[in-house]
N, C-alpha and C positions, 0 to 999 in steps of 0.2 A: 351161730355155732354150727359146725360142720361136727355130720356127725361118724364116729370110729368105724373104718370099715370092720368086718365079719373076715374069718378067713375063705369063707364061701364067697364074699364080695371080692377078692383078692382076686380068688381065682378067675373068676370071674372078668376081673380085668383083665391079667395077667392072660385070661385064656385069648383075650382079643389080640392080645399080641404076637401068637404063640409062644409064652414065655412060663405056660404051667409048668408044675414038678412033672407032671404026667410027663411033658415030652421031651424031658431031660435024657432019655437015653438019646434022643435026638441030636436033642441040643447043647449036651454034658462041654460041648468040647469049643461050641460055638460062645466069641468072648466079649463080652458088654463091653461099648464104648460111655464115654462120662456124657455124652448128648442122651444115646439111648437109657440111659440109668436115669438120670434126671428125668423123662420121661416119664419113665414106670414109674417113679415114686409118687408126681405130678396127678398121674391116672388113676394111681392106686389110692391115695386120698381123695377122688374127688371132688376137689376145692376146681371151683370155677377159675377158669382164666381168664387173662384181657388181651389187647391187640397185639402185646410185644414191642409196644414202640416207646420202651422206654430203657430197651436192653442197651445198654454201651459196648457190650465185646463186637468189634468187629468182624469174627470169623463164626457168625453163627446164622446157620440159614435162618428163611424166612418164615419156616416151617415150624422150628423148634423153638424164636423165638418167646413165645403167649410162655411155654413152658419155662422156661429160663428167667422170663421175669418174676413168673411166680416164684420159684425156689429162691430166688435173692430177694424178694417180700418177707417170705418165711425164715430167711438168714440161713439158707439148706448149701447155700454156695456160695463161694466170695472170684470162679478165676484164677486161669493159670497169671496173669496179668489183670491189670484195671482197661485191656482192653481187649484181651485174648482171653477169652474161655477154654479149647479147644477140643472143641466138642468130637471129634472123629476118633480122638487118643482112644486107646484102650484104659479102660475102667482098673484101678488097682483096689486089692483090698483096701488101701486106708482109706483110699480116695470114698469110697464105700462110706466105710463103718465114721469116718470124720461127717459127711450128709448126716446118715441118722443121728449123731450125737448131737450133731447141732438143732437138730430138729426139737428133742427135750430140754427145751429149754426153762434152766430155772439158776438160782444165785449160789448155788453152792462146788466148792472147789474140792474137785479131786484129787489122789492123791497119786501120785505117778508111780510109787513103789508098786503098785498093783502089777504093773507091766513084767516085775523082775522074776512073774515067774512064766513068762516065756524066754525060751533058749536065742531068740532072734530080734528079743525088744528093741536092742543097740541099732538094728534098720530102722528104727522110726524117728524120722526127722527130729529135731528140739522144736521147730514150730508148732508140731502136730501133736504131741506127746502126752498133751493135758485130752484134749479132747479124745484121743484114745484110747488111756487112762477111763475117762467117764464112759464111753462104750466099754470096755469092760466092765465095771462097775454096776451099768447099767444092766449086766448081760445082752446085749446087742452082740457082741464079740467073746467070744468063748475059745476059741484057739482050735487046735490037733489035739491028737491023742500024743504024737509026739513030743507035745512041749511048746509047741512052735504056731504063732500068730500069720506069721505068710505074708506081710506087708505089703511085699512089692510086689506079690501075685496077682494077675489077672483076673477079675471076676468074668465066672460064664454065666449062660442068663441061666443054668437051673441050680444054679449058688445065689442068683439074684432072688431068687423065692424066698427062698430061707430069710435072708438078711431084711426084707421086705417084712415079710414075717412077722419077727422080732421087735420090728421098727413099730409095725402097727400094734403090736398089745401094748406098746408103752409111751403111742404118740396119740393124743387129744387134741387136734388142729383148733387153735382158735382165732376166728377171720382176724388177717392182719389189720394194720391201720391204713387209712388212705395214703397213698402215697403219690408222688410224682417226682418225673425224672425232666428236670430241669437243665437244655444246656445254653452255655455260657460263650459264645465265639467271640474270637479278638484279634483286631490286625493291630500293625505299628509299624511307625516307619516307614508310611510308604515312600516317602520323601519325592512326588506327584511320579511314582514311578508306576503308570495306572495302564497303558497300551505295553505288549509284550516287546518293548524296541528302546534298544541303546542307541540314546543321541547321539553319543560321544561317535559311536562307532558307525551311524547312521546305516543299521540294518537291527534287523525285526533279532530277540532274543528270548529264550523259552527258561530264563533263571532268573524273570522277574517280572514283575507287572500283574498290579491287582487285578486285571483283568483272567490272571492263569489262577489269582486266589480265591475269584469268587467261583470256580468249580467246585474248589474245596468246599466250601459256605452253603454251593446249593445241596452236595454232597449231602454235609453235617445236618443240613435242615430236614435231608427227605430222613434221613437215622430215626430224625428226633425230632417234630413238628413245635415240642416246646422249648423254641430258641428264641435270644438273643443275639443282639449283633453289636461290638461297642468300637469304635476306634480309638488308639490310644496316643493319637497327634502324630507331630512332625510332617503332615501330609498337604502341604502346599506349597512346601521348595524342595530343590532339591535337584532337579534339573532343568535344561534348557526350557522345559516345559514350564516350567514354575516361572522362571525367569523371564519367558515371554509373554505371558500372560499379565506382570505385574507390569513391566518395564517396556515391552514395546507394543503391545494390544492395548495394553492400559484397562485394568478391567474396571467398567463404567457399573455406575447407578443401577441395577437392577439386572444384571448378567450375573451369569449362576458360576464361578469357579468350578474347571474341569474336575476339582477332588469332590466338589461338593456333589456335581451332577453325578460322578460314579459311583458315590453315598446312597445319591437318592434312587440312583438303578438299582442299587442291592437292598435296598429298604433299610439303613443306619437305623436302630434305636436310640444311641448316643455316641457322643465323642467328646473327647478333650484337648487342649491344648499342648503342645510338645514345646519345646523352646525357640524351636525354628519357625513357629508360627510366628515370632512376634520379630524375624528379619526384616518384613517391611513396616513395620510401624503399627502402630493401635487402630490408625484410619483406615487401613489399608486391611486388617486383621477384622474391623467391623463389615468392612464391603462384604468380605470372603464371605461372614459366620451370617451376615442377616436373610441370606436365601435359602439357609440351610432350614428343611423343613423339622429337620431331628435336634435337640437342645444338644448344647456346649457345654459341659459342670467344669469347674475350678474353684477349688477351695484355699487359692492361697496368693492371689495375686490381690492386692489392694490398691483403691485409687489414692494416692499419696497424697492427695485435697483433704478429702473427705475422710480416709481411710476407714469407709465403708470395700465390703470386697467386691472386686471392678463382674464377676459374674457369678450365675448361680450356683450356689457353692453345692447344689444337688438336684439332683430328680427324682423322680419313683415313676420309675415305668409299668405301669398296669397290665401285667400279660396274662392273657387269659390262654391256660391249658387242657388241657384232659389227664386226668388222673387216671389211675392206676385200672379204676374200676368202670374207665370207659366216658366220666362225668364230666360236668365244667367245672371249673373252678379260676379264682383271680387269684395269682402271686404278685407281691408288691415287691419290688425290685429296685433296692437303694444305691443308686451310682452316685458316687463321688471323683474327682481328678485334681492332681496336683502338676506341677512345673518343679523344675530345678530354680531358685533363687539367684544361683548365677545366672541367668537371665538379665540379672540389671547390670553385671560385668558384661558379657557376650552381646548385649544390645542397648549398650547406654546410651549412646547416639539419640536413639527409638526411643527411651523408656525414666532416664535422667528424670528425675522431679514429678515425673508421673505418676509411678508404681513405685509401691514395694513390695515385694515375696515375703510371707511367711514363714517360717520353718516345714517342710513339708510333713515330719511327723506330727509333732503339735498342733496342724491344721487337719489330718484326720481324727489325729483324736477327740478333738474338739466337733469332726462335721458327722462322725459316728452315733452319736447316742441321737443326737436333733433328728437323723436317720431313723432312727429306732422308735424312737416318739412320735415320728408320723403316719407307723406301722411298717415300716418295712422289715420283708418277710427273709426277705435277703439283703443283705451286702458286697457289692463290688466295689473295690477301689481303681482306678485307672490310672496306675503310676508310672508316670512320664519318667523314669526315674530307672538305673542302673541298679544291680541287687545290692552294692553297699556290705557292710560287712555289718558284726552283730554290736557294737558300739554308736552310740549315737551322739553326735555332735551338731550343735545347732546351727543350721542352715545348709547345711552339708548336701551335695549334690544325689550321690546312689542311695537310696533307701528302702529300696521295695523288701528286701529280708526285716527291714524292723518294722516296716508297714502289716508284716505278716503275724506282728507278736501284739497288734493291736487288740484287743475286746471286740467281738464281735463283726470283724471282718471276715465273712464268708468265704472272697474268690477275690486274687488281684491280678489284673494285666498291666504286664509290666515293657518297658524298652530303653530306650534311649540310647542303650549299649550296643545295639545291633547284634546281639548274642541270638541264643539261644534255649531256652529254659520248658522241660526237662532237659537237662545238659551237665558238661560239666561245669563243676559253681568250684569257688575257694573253699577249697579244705576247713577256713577254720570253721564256716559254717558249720554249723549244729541243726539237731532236729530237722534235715534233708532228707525225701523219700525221694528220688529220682525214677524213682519205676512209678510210682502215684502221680507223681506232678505236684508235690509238697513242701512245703516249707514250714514248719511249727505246725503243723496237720492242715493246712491252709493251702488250695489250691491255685497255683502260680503258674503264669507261661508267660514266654516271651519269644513273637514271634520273627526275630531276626530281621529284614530288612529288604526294605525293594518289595514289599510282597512276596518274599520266598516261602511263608508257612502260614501259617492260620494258628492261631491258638484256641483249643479247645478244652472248656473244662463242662464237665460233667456233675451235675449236685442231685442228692437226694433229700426228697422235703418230705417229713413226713405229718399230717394234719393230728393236732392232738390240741382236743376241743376246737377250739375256736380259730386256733394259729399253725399255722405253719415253721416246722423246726427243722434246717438244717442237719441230716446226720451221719450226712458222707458227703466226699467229693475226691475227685480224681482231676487234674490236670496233663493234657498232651498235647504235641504240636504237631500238623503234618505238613509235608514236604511238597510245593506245588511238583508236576508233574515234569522235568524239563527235559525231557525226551519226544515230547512232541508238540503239535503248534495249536492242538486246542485252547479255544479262550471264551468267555462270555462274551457273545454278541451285542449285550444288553450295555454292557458297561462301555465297549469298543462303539459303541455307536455313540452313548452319550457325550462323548470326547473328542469327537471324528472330527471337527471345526477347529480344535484346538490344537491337535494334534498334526494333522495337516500342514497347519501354520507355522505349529513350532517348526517341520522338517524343512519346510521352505528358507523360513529362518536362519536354522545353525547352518544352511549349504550356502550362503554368502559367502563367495570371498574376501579374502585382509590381506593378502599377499603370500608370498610361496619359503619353503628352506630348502637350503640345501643340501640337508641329511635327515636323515632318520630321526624320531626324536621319540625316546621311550624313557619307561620311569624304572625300567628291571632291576637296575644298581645304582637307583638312588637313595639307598641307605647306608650304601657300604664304597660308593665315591661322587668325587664332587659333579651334579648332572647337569646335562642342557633343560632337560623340561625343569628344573628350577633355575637355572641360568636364567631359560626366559624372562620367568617373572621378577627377578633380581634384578634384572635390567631396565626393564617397565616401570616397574616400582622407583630406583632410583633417578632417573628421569623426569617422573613425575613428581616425585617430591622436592628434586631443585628445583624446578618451577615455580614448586608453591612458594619455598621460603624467598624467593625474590626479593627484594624490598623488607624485609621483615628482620629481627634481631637473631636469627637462626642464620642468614645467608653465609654470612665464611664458616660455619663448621663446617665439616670434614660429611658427608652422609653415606651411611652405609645400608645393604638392604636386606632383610630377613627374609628367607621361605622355606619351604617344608616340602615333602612329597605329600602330595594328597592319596594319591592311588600307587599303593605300595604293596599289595594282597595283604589291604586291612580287612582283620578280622577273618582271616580264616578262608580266604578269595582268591585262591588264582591263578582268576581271570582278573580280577581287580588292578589293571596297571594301563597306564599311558600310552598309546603306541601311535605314530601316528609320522605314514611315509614322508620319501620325500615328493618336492610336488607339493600342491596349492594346498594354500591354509583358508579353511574355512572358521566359519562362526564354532561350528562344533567342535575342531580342534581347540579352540580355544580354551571352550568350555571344558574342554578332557584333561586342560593343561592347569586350569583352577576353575575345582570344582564350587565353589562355595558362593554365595550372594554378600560375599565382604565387600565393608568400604575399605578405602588406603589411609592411612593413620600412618602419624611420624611420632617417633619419641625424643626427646631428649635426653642420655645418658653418658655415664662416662667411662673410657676405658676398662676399669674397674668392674664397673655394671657389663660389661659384653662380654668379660672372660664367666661371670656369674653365667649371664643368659648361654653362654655355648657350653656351660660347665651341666646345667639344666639339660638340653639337647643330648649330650655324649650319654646320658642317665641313658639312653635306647638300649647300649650294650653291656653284654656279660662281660665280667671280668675275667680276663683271659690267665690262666696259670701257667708259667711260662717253664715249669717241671714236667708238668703232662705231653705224654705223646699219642693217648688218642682224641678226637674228634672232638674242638669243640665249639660250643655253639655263640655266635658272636650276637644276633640280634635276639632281645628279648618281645617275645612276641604279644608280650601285654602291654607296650609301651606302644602308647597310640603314635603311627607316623607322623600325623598332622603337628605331634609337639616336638619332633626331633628340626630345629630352625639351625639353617646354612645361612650365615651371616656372610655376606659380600661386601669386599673392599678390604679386610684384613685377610690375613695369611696366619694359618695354624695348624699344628698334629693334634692329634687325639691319642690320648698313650692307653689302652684300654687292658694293660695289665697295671694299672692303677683302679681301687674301687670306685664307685659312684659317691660323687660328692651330694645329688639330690637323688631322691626318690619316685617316682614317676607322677608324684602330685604334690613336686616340686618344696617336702622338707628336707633339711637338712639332715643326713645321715652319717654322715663321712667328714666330718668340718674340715682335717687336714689332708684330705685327698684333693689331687691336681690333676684331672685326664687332659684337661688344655695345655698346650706346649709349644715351646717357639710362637706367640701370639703377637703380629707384626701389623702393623701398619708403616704404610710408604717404604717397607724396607728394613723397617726397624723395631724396637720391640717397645710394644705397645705405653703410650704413655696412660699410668692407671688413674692420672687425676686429670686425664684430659675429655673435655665433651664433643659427644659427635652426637650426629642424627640421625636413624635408623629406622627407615623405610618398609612397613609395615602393613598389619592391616585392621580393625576394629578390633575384633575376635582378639588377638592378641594383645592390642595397646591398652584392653580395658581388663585381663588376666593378673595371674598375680605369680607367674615366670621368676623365679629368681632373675635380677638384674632387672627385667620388666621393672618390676614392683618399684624400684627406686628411681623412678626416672622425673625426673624435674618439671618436665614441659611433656604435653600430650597434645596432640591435636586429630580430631575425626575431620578425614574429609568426606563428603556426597558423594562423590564417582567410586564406582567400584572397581576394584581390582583385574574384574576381568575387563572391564572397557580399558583399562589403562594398558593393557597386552592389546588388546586390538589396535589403538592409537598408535604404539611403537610399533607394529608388525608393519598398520599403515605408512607409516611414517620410514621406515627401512624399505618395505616392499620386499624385498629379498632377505630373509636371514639366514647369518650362519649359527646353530643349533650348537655352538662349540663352551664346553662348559670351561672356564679359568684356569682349573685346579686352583683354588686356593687354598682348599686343606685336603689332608691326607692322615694315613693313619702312620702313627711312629713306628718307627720301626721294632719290630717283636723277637725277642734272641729267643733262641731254642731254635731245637726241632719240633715245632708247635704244630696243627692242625685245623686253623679256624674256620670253621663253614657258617654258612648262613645259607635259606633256602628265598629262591622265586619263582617266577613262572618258567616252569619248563620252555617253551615260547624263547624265552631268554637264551637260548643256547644258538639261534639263529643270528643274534648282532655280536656273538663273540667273535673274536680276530686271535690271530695265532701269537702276538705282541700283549695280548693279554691280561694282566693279572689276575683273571679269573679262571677259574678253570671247575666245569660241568662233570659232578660226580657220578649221580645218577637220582633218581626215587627219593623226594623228600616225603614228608609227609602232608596229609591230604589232599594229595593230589598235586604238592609243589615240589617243584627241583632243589636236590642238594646242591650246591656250589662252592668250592673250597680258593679261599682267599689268600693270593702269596703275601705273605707279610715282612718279609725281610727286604 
């Protein structure tokens, strides 16, 4: 026990500071800042301090620290933010007389009428009111002679005596409990985006690459010595880099995977599985994980033999901290990870009779308590997995919001969405702290993609007997730095072989085009960068059906834009001169490790599948005359599919017949129009073959879903564009037109935004035309529609 100072101890401090009454004529006018307050009260109690390294606000020197931790031990301050204190502010009364009320702490509630008899009560926050209320009450706060409390008045330091005062005859310090400040770091996503350089665009770039994220990491670690490091998958495809290493390095027997070596540069305590791990197969996903010196948890893939689960469904990493009061101590730290279950659609090829996926909620709930019984002190979940909404259906793909409403899930890192979390989330979401990083009071980030952020969460444990008891935490993500070209040398070396290789690699030439080919208004007309693959694709696929009972259909060919400024990007789009075609263009032009897959469907089914795609856009009102917006920006590009070989309108002052995850919403809406083949309009009970890719053929796409005949082939999509590129040598990048948008009556206004960038390949023949400033950071662009 810490014993009551005297008001002669007071002084006594207070005189060390110059902050006696004595030299208020002084100092009547000089005005407390909330650093120097927290201070004096710190001093004025006498309660020993400790090193300060466990304080989370970022804007607090290293000086005030020791003091700052102490007063949030003692509960004396909670932050302007879960990250901002801001210690230089000037000191207000409430901010004041709110310290010492908190300081008295005991269970009984006050009553706020108290406040009504000052003339100025109505200035006190609704947050603050209870506890102001109890400093009255307490006599801590007493008011004027006027009537009037002064809330928002400045405290000087020879008013800080007083209040000091006050605070000391009715505060009894008793040492708090051990505590420690635990943090929790998280990447995702890097999809092997690990040296700071765009293949695509083959030069060096400062808006991605783990290499810019582990600044942030060494950063978080010097804050806070008791960290954590966990990944949360998807980090071995994803580019040329990925792709080289599996497909023409061939990685052998006992070589270390570039994602795994940049792990083991930054010291990985754990990782999990993302869905794109298992692109190349289980064999190939074992090579990767057996060098890895840090374990792999998944809680919900099964081996479809046995149906035993195919890895360890948890860990407890043993970290040894220093607490509060300078000591050691061991935190047991319960990681668990889950996958999307579409996994077995997205890589059936791979995983057909192998595997099964669990539900991903039911398989934490179920890997939670075994967690908890083997003492773990804490819980992280590492959910490979989209936030999902507050409804749960089983097997369903986003779940991290219902993962948050489990029992005893501490802190979750979450991705797959390539978002951002603290961010903005779907409204219907409930019990969201966006300024904490919460969800159901649960600590959540998500750190967006390529390495652009770092997710950090913050916990506090506090020792009560024997155990350690979560009883805070905050979540935030921060921003690698992209304004300049620092990077981790550590991590940049451990990839230098690989890396090297892959630039050699994607600079092979395939042959040359003769224009320009970009993806700027491949949402809003028909493109060459999907012409390409439309042409590759169907090429290839008559080949295959040679010989087989598919050869006289009709075959038509599906694709998408990949790089569309998904997610909130751009820079995120296709560009790529005229002049030689390299490997990397290629890659620019499909980004993904798909195989080619053909389907079997019929007429019928492709006005479905294009009915599914037109879902991209808003429904235009054809009354309105200002501004509106054509592309819905939540509807991922890669599902809006340009079908080649028929001819069609899109009427988009008709609603959406699906939904952007492809239910029925609209049964007797029709955005497909004039829907032709050869010339004619489409026969609906006739079968064609439609030239595809994995990804898709194994989906559940209106029209997809009913298709007769499936076939996965081996070769992938992008070797099938190099093949034709070879085989042309010369292309022309000239897209069909075969659909267009119908025609729109009014005097309508429909815009859609891209890359500013985009204003350089418009021509004065036109239909687009550059308004000006979209929003973040993209161009508005208005669409003739008539």
């Amino acid at each position: 026990m810490w014993k009551k100072l005297s008001v002669s101890a007071l002084t006594l401090t207070l005189l060390a500071s110059g902050m006696t009454a004595a030299s208020a004529s002084t100092a009547s006018a000089e005005e407390m800042t909330r650093g120097e307050f927290v201070k004096a009260v710190i001093d004025a109690l006498g309660v020993p301090v400790g090193s300060g390294q466990s304080v989370k606000f970022q804007d607090v020197p290293d000086s005030l620290k020791p003091y700052i931790e102490k007063a949030v031990e003692l509960k004396l301050i909670k932050g302007k933010t879960p990250t901002q204190f801001a210690p230089d502010e000037k000191l207000t009364r409430t901010h004041a007389f709110l310290i010492a009320a908190r300081g008295i702490q005991d269970d009984k509630t006050y009553s706020e009428n108290v406040l009504n008899q000052f003339k100025d009560a109505n200035k006190i926050g609704a947050g603050n009111r209870q506890e102001m209320a109890k400093a009255v009450q307490l006599g801590l706060l007493t008011g004027y002679e006027d009537s009037t409390i002064r809330p928002n008045s400045f405290v000087t330091k020879a008013q800080m005596h007083n209040i000091l005062q006050r605070f000391l005859e009715e505060y009894s310090p008793v040492e708090a409990n051990t505590t420690v400040a635990l943090r929790i770091l998280g990447t995702t996503d890097i999809h092997t985006n690990i040296v700071n350089y765009d293949y695509y665009k083959d030069a060096p770039s400062n808006s991605l690459g783990l290499a810019k994220t582990a600044l942030l990491i060494e950063k978080a670690r010097e804050e806070n010595p008791n960290t954590v490091l966990f990944d949360n998958g998807d980090a071995i495809q994803g580019t040329p880099l990925g792709s080289y290493i599996q497909s023409v390095k061939k990685l052998r027997d006992g070589e270390v995977h570039p994602s795994i070596a940049a792990m083991i540069a930054l010291d990985y305590d754990a990782a999990t599985f993302g869905n794109h791990e298992f692109n190349y197969g289980l064999e190939f996903l074992d090579e990767v994980t057996d060098d890895a010196p840090f374990p792999f948890v998944n809680a919900n893939v099964r081996n479809a033999a046995t149906k035993q689960l195919m890895y360890e469904p948890y860990i407890m990493v043993e970290k040894e901290v220093v607490d509060s009061k300078g000591g050691k101590a061991t935190i047991n730290i319960g990681v668990t990870g889950i996958v999307p279950p579409q996994i077995l659609k997205w890589d059936k090829a791979n995983l057909e009779g192998k595997v099964t996926v669990d539900d991903s909620v039911e398989a934490v709930k179920e890997v939670v308590p075994k967690m908890k019984a083997a003492g773990a002190d804490v819980v992280v979940v590492l959910s490979h997995s989209g936030m999902g909404d507050a409804t749960h259906e089983v097997g369903e793909e986003d779940v991290s919001y219902l993962i948050t409403e489990i029992a005893d899930v501490d802190a979750v890192i979450t991705g797959h969405a390539h978002d951002v979390f603290p961010g903005k989330v779907d409204g219907s979401l409930t019990s969201v702290d966006i300024e904490k990083g919460t969800m159901n009071g649960v600590p959540i980030v998500m750190a967006g993609k390529f390495g652009s952020h770092l997710g950090v969460i913050d916990l506090e444990l506090e020792k009560k007997d024997d155990a350690w008891d979560v009883t805070a935490g905050s979540g935030a993500v921060r921003e690698i730095a992209k304004d300049d070209d620092n990077v981790s040398k550590a991590v940049i070396d451990s990839v230098k072989e690989a890396h090297d290789g892959t630039i050699e690699y994607v600079r092979q030439s395939v042959g040359t085009t003769k224009a320009t080919i970009h993806s700027y208004f491949s949402q809003v007309q028909d493109d060459p960068s999907i012409q390409i693959v439309t042409n590759a694709q169907t090429i290839y696929v008559k080949e295959k059906i040679k010989g087989t009972p598919y050869e006289n259909l009709p075959v038509l060919s599906a694709g998408a834009p990949f790089k569309a400024g998904t997610r909130s990007d751009p820079e995120y789009y296709t560009f790529i001169q005229k002049g030689e075609l390299a490997i990397k263009n290629v890659a620019d032009l499909y980004l993904y490790d798909n195989t080619l897959a053909m389907l079997k469907v019929t007429g019928a089914d492709v006005k479905e599948w294009l009915e599914m795609s037109a879902g991209q856009f808003h429904q235009i009102d054809i009354t309105k005359t200002e501004e509106q917006q054509l592309i819905d920006s939540d509807y991922r590009s890669y599902n809006y599919d340009v079908i080649d070989g028929v001819t069609y309108e899109i009427d988009v002052t008709e609603p959406a017949k699906y939904d952007a995850s492809g239910n029925l919403v609209n049964e007797k809406a029709s955005r497909i129009v004039n829907l032709q083949y050869d010339g004619k309009p489409i026969d609906l009970a006739q079968e064609f073959i439609v030239a595809t890719n994995n990804y898709r053929a194994n989906g559940t796409f209106p029209g997809v879903r009913n298709a007769t005949a499936i076939e996965i082939y081996p070769d992938e999509n992008r070797q099938a564009i190099i093949d034709y590129i070879l085989a042309e040598k010369t292309i022309d990048p000239t897209a069909d037109g075969n659909w267009k948008f119908a025609p729109i009556p009014g005097n309508v206004k429909v815009v859609f935004e891209s890359s500013k960038k985009a204003v350089d390949v418009l021509d004065a023949s036109s239909a687009i035309q550059y308004v000006g400033d979209g929003t973040d950071g993209f161009g508005k662009y208005l669409l003739e529609t008539n």
